[in-house]
C-alpha positions, 0 to 999 in steps of 0.5 A: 555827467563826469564833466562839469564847469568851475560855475557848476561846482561852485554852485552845487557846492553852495547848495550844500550848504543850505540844510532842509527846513531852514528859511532862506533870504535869496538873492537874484543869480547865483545865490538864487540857482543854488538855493533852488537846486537845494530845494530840487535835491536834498532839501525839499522843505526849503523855504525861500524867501524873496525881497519882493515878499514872496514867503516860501516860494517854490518856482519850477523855473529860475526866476529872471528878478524879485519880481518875476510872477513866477515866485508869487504864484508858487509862494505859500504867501506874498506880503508887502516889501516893508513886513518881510524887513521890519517882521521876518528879518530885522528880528532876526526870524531868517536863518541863513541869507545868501548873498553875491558881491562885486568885491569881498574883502579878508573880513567879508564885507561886501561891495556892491555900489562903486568900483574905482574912484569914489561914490560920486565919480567912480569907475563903474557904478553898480547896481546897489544895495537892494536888501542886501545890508538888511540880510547881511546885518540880521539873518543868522549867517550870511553865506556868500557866492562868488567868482574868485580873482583878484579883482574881486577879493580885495585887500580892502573893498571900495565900498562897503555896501553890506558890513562882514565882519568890519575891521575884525573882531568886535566890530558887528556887536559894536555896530548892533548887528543881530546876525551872525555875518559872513560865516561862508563864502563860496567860491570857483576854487574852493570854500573860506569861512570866517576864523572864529577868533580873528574873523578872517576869511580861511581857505578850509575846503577846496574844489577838485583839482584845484591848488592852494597856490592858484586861490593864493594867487586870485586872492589881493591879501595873504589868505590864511589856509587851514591845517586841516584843509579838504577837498570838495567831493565833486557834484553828483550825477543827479546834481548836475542832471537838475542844475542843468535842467534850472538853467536851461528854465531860465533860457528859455525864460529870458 
């Protein structure tokens, strides 16, 4: 168990992040592994939310999409799409919502709509929106998962599917954004987390064995590091045994 990949430590870093007895706004993938180990390890009173109206679903396996069985039978209630974004979260009744992304730029909007070109003829054209501009704008922070290369943390995104912290400063409130945007992004090298006076994204944590000089290098602007930058500790044994027992759900599943 001393051996793990870049994907396991990223996703039990961002498993971390969830505290117990919040409510959390998930998304289909990584956010979707990592919310449901949380729940299998250190926070059972989790409660996961699903765009599709499952409140408090506890599946016992990975499920495939909002719309695998697997989450209405394990959730404390199902109700329609519509009641989970104008009750539970455009009031801003979810605590943390944790989102993928294509592309992220240094203030942490998301890109999940186009690459290259523009909306009409772009290069590739991805799967959308979904609730994510919802969850983005409204859950209390937004915590964000995802490979770090170049390719994906542009100077600035293509498309911005899901609004960070915009321009900078200023920019949600101006906007009328209940939530608390983007405070963490984790990645396959390390954390960032947004500056709380200039709102961009600061390397503060890495993962073991990682150097500052390999993120600067997978990151397409100047990327700021904090002074009091930390290393991860690495995933545990138990960890690691339940993030290997989900996946193996979910292939078995498929």
């Amino acid at each position: 168990m001393s051996q793990y990949t870049a994907d396991e430590m990223m996703t039990v870093a961002a498993a971390r992040q969830l505290r117990d007895g919040t409510a959390c706004f998930v998304g289909i993938g990584l956010p979707s592994t990592a919310a449901n180990l949380a729940r299998a390890t250190h926070a059972p009173d989790l409660v996961l939310i699903y765009e599709s109206g499952c409140l408090g679903a506890k599946p016992d396996r990975l499920p495939l999409s909002i719309g695998d069985g697997v989450l209405a039978d394990t959730a404390d209630a199902v109700i329609p799409v519509p009641e989970v974004f104008n009750y539970w979260l455009q009031p801003g009744r979810i605590d943390v919502g944790f989102l993928g992304a294509a592309q992220l730029d240094r203030y942490g909007n998301i890109n999940t709509t186009v690459i290259g070109g523009d909306y009409t003829d772009p290069k590739v054209r991805l799967p959308g929106a979904g609730g994510a501009p919802e969850i983005a704008a409204s859950c209390g922070e937004v915590v964000v998962i995802v490979r770090q290369s170049r390719r994906t943390f542009t100077e600035r995104v293509d498309f911005v599917t899901s609004v960070g912290y915009g321009a900078g400063p200023g920019d949600r409130a101006r906007l009328g954004l209940r939530g608390g945007g983007p405070r963490t992004v984790i990645t396959d090298l390390g954390v960032l987390e947004a500056d709380p006076d200039s709102c961009e994204l600061t390397l503060t944590r890495l993962h073991p064995g990682v150097t500052v000089e390999r993120v600067l290098e997978a990151t397409g602007w100047p990327l700021a590091v904090a002074d009091d930058l930390s290393t991860n500790e690495p995933p545990t044994a138990e960890e690691l045994r339940v993030l290997r027992a989900l996946e193996a759900t979910m292939r078995a599943a498929a």
